[in-house]
N, C-alpha and C positions, 0 to 999 in steps of 0.2 A: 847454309842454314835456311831451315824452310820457312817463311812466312805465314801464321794465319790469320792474317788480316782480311776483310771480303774487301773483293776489288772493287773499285768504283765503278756503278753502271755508265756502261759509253754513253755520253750525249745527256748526259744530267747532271755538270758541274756545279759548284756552290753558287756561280749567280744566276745560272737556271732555277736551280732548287729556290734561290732567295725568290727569284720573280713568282714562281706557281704560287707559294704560300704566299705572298704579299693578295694577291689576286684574290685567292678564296676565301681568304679574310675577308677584302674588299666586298666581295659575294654575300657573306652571310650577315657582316655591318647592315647592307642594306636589305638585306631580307627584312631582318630583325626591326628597320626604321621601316620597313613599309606594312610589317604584319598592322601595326594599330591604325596607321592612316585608310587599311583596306577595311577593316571592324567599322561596323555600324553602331553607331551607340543607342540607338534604340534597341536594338537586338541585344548589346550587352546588356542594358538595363532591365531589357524583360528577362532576361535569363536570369540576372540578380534579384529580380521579382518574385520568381519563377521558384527558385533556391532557398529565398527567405520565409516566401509562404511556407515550402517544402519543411523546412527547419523548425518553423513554430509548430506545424502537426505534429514533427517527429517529438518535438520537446511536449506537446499538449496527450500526446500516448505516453512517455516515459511520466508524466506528473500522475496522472493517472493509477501508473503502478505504482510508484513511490505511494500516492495514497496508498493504492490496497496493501502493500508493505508494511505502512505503519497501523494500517489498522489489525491486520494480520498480528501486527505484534502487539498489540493493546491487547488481544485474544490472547496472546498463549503467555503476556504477561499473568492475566486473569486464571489461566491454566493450571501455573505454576503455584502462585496464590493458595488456588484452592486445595492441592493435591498438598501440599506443605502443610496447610493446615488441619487437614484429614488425618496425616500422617503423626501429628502431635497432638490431636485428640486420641489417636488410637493409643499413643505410648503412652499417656495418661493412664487410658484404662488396661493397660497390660503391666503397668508401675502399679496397681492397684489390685490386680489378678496375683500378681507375683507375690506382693506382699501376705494376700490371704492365703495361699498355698503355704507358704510359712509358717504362718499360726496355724493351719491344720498338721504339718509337718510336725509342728512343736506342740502341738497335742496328743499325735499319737506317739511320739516317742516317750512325752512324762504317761501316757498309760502302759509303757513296760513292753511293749509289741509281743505278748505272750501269747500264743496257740488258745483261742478263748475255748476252749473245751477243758486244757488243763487250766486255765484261770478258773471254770467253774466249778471244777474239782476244789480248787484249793478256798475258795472263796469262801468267807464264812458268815456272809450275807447275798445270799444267790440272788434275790428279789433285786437289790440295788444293780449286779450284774451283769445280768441283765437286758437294766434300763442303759447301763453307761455302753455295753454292747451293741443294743438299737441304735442310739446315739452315736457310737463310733463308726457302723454303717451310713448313717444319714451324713455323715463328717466324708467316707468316702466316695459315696456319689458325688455331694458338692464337688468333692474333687475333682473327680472325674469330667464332671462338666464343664467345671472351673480352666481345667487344661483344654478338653476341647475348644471352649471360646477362645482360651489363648493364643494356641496355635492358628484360627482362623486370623485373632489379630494382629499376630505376626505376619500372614499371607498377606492382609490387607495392606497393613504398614509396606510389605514391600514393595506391592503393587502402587501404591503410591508415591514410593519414590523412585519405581520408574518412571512412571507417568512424569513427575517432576523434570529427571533427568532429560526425557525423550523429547520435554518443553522445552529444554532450555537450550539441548542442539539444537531444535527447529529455532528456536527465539536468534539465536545464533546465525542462522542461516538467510533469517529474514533480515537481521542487522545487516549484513550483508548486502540483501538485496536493497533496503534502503538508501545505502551507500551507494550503491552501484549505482540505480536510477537517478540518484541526486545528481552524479556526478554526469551522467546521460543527460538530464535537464539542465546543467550548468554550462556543458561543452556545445549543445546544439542553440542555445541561448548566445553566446557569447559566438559564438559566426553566425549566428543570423546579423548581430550588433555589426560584424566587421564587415558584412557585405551590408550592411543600412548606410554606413559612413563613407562608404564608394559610389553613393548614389547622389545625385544634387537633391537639394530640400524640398524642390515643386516635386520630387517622386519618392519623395520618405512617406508624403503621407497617404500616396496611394500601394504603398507595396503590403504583400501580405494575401490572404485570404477577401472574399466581394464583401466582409463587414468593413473590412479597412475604407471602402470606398463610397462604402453603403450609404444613402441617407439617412439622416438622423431625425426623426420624428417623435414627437410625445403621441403615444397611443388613447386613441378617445376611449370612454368607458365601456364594458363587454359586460355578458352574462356571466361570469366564474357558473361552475360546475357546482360548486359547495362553497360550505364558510369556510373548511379551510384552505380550499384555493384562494378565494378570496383575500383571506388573512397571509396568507405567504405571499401573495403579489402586492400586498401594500409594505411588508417587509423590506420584501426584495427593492420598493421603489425606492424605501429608503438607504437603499444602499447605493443608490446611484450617484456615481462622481469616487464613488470609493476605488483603490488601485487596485490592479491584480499584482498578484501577491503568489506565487506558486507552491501548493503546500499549504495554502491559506484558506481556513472558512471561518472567519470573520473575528470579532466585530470590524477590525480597522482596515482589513484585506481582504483577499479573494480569489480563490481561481474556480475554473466554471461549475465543479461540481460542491467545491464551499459554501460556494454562493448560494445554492440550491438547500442544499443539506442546513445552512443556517438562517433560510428562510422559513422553512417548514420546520424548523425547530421551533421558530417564533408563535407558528400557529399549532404549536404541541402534536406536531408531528415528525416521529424520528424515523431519519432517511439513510440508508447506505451511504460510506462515504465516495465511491468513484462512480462516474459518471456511467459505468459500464453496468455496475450493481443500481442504480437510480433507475434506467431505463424500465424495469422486472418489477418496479414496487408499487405497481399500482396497473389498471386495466390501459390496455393500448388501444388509442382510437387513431384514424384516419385524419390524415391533415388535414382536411376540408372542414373536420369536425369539430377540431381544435379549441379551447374555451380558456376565456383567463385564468391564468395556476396549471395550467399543465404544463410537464416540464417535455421541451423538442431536444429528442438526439439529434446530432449529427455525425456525420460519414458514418460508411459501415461498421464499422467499429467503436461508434457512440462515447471515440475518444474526445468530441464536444457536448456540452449541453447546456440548454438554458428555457424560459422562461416565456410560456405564451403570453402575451400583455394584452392580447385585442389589437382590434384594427392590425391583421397582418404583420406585427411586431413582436420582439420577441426582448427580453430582459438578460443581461449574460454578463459575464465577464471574457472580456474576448483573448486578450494576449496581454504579456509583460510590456509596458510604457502604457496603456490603454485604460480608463479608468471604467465600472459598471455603468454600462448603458444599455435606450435601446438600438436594437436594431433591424433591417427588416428580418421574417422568417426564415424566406427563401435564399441567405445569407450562405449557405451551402447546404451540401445533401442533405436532406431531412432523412432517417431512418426510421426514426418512429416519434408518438407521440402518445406521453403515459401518462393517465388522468390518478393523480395518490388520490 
């Protein structure tokens, strides 16, 4: 009988084989206990620094759209709205065309629908004739017109509830995207929190973006631009000590372009809600230029913004744990600066 067992390789017995594996185990144990004693902790820490800043931008761009999402959607709620109720005015008046076409309907059938040359024949009062003749022509033009407007307010009516329909996919889509972004700012939020908590406390409160580290200063009095700059930075002052809030313009919260947007509400002027539409609403001057009530983008993307105060400061809402303060300008890349 043939065997097919594989033979054992010569010179590799069980307590050979026991010895290699006991060995490279022994090997990678102590790799594994020397990878962290060779790591610098300064280096890991700036790398969790590094990360966390990383994390808030990402989550301060996804807030961002989350606004224009929702406001996206406050628009095609309003869309909807209107085209609805377009659409049940028009049935109104085509409920109302319809019914008159009736009464004429039911006119000319009590006048007998006879060939009016033999009614004139037969008539034995031609004069009245006619008049009811003339009259029975004036009866069908109305008609005639009558049905025209109808049919246009049929077209209308339809067009309006497509319009409706084609709102309420989009409304649809943007629900969507609300969701989606929320859930963008909730996941990049919540690992920023889990590398904050692997850091010791003397470097919690330096990690982050240079406002984290920034000094904090009261801004001495500037020339504002106009009353209503003026009037939105004394707003805005009062909103210092208030949290950020993401998703938030105000009263009790805030995130950076809330904050903006419900300042200059204060001083009766209304602003885009995301920092990227703020940027465009007003003329752009040169940093140098800068005047209190202008609002400063930052990075290229003007997914930050906030609030020239004077003396080199600037008013914001900076991140989630952080409450409205100031802080210097030069806090990160300036991209523009737009005087409403």
């Amino acid at each position: 009988m043939v065997s097919h067992r594989r033979p054992t390789r010569p010179g590799l017995n069980r307590g050979v084989r026991a010895t290699v594996l006991s060995a490279a185990a022994a090997t990678a144990a102590a790799g594994l206990q020397a990878a962290p004693a060779s790591a610098v902790p300064e280096e890991t820490h700036g790398t969790a620094k590094a990360a966390v800043d990383r994390l808030y931008g990402e989550a301060e761009r996804a807030t961002e759209q989350y606004n224009a999402a929702r406001e996206s959607l406050g628009r095609l709620r309003g869309r909807i709205s209107r085209a609805q109720d377009s659409a049940a005015r028009t049935q109104e008046g085509v409920n109302r065309m319809r019914a008159s076409l009736g009464s004429m309907a039911g006119a000319q059938y009590r006048s007998g629908g006879i060939d009016p040359s033999v009614a004139l024949l037969l008539s034995s009062d031609p004069d009245t004739f006619l008049d009811r003749a003339a009259a029975l022509d004036r009866v069908g033009e109305r008609r005639a017109v009558t049905l025209r407007k109808l049919h246009q307010a049929q077209r209308k009516i339809a067009q309006s509830r497509a319009e409706a329909a084609g709102a309420l996919a989009a409304m649809e889509r943007e629900r969507a995207a609300v969701a989606r972004h929320k859930r963008s700012v909730e996941g990049r939020l919540a690992r920023a929190r889990e590398l904050l908590r692997t850091l010791p406390a003397t470097d919690r409160e330096s990690v982050g973006r240079a406002s984290r580290s920034g000094p904090s200063a009261t801004p001495t009095e500037g020339a504002p631009a106009s009353a209503r700059g003026l009037a939105a930075l004394m707003a805005a002052r009062q909103a210092l000590g208030r949290p950020y809030v993401w998703g938030a313009n105000g009263p009790a919260g805030f995130d950076c372009s809330g904050l903006m947007q419900w300042a200059y509400a204060q001083a009766g002027v209304g602003l885009p809600r995301t920092s990227q539409a703020q940027r465009h609403a007003g003329r752009m001057v040169p940093l140098a230029q800068a005047r209190p009530g202008d609002l400063v983008a930052y990075r290229e993307d003007a997914s930050h913004i906030g609030m020239y105060a004077g003396n080199g400061q600037v008013i914001h809402a900076p991140y989630p744990g952080a409450p409205v303060r100031y802080d210097p300008v030069g806090m990160m890349p300036v991209s523009s600066v737009t005087r409403v």
